[in-house]
N, C-alpha and C positions, 0 to 999 in steps of 0.2 A: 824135501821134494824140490825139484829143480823147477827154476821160475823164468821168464821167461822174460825177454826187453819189452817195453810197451809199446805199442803200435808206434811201424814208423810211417810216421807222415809226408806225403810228396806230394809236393805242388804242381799245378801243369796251366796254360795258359787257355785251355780247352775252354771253354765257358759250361760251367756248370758239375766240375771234374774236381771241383776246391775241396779239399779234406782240410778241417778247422782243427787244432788243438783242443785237447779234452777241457780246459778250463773255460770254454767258453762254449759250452753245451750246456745250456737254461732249457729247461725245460720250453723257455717262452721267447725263445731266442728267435727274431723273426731273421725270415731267410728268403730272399728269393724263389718262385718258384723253376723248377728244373724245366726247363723246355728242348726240347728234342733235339737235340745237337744234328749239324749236316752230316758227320762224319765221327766213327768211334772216337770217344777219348782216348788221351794216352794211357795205355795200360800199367798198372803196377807192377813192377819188375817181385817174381818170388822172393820170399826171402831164406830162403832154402837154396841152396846147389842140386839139391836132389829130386826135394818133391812139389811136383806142379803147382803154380796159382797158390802155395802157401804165406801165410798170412795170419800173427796175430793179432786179435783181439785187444789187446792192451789189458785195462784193469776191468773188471767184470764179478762182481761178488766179491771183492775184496781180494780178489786171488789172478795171475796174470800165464794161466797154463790152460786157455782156448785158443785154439787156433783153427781155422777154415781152411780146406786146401781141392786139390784135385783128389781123385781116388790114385793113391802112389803106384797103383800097376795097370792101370790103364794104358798105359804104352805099349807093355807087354801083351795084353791082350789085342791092341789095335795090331799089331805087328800078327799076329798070329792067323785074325783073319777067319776067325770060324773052328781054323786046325787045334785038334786036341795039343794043351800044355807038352809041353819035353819038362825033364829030370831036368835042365837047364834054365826053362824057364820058372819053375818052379824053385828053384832055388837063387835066382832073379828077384821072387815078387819077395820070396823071404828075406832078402837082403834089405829089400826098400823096407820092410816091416821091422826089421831090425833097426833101419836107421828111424826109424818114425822111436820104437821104443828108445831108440839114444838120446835122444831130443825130449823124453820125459814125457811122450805119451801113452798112457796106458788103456787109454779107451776110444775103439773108431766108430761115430756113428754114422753109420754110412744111409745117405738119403735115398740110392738107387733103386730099381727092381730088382727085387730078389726070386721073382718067378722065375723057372725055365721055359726055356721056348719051347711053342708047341705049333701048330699050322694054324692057330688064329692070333698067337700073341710072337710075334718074332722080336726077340730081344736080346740085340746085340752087347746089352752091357753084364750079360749072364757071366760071357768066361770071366771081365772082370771080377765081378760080387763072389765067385766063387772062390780066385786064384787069391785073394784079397782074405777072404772068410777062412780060408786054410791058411795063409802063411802068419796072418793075423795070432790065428790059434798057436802055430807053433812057437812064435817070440814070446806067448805071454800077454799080448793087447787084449781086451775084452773086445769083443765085436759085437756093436748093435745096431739093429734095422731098421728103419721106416720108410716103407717102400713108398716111391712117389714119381711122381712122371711130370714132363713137360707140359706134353699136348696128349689130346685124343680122348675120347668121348667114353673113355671107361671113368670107375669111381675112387681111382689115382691117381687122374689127371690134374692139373693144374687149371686147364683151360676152361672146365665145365664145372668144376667143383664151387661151390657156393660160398660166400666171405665164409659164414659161421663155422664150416668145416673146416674150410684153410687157417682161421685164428685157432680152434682147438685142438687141430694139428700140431700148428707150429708152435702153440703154447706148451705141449705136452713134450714136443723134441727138445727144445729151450728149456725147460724145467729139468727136464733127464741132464742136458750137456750140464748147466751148472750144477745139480748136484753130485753128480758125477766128478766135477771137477776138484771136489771137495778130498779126494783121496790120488788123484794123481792126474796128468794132463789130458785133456781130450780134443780130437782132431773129429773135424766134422766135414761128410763133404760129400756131393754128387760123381758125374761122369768127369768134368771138366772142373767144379768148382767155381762157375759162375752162377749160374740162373736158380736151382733151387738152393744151392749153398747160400748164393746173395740174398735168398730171402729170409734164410733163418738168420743167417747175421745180423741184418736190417732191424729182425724184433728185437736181436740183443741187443742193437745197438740204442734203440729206443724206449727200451725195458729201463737198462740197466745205464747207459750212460747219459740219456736223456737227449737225443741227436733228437732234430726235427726229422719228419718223413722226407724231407727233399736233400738233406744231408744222404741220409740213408743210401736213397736211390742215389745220387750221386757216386755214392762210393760202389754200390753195384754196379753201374755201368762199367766203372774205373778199373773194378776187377773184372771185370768182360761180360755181364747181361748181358746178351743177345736181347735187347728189347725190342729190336724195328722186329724181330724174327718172332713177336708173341704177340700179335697187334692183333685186335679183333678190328672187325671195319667201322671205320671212324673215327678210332682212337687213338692216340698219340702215347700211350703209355701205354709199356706190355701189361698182359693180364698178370701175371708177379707182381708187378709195381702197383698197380689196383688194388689186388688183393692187399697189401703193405699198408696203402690208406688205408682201409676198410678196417685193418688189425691195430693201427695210430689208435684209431677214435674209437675202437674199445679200451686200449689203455687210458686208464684212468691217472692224472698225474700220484695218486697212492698208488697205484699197481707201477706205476713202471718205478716209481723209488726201490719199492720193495726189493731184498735183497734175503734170497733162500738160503 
């Protein structure tokens, strides 16, 4: 099975944008806390030519074939606009799914909505999920769901959803992607591959490598959080980054060693 390079690390002068080297992730490793920057950090360049916001993981269960990214036909979708797929685009999204399976992925879990639109739920990341769900099937990718939402006062959102739910959530996606990762690579990822991408990363990275929570959040901002864009009133950290605490301090320093 094809493996992958371990996270690469880039510095930036941003304050609070610092990615540390894996050997220096203690569980008890104190760290500054992240304070709201005036202005994005610099963002991580992909590591990919092709597909958006891609990004490994590094070592993870003993094994170095996770990776985070955008959804690979979101483009395709954005460009289209509402207008049903062409024979052309369709064999577009197959290509990016092709090139994901070159790369040695063989399982996507996709964090998006998977409902269709209707006159109370308009959701424009449908022709994605769909164009995505199909071309997926034809390479060979396994495709799996957990629909989840930014914002909005349904019982998918982010925004209203309760720590407990949010932690048994993303313990349950986190569980799936490492085991999964046990038989071939897995790409995991949102609309963009920032903000709910960032937050399952965050657990992985505090599970299994032992990052403090301000690391975490760091490095999601880095890959582009929209956090100022998640603020409830008053607070300086998006409700993502909250919820992230809240999932910290249920790991236990035995749960997060633990390795599935």
């Amino acid at each position: 099975m094809k493996t992958y390079p371990c996270f690469r690390f880039l510095s930036s002068s941003v304050v609070g944008s610092l990615i540390f080297p894996l050997s220096v992730f203690a569980a008890d490793t104190p760290t500054p806390a992240v304070a709201p920057p005036s202005k994005a950090p610099a963002k991580s360049v992909s590591e990919d030519r092709l597909i958006p916001n891609y990004h490994s993981l590094g070592e993870i269960a003993n094994r170095t074939n996770i990776v985070r990214c955008a959804n690979p036909v979101d483009g395709i979708a954005t460009r289209l606009k509402g207008a049903e797929p062409t024979d052309a685009d369709r064999q577009q999204a197959k290509a990016q799914m092709q090139h994901l399976y070159d790369l040695g992925i063989r399982t996507v879990v996709s964090l998006q909505r998977q409902e269709p639109p209707t006159p109370a739920l308009q959701n424009p990341e449908y022709t994605a999920v769909m164009l995505e769900k199909a071309a997926a099937k034809e390479v060979g990718i396994t495709y799996v769901a957990y629909s989840m939402a930014n914002r909005g006062k349904d019982a998918l959102s982010l925004q209203y959803m309760p720590d407990d739910k949010v932690f048994t959530l993303v313990e349950t996606i986190g569980n799936d992607i490492v085991k999964r990762s046990e038989t071939g690579g897995v790409a995991f990822h949102c609309k963009s591959g920032k903000d709910r991408t960032g937050l399952v990363a965050a657990y992985l990275r505090i599970k299994y490598q032992h990052w403090s929570t301000d690391q975490a959040i760091a490095e999601m901002r880095q890959n582009g959080h929209v956090w100022n864009s998640f603020l409830k009133p008053g607070q300086s950290f998006s409700w993502h980054e909250n919820h992230l605490r809240s999932i910290a301090g249920k790991l236990s320093p035995e749960s997060k060693a633990t390795s599935l």
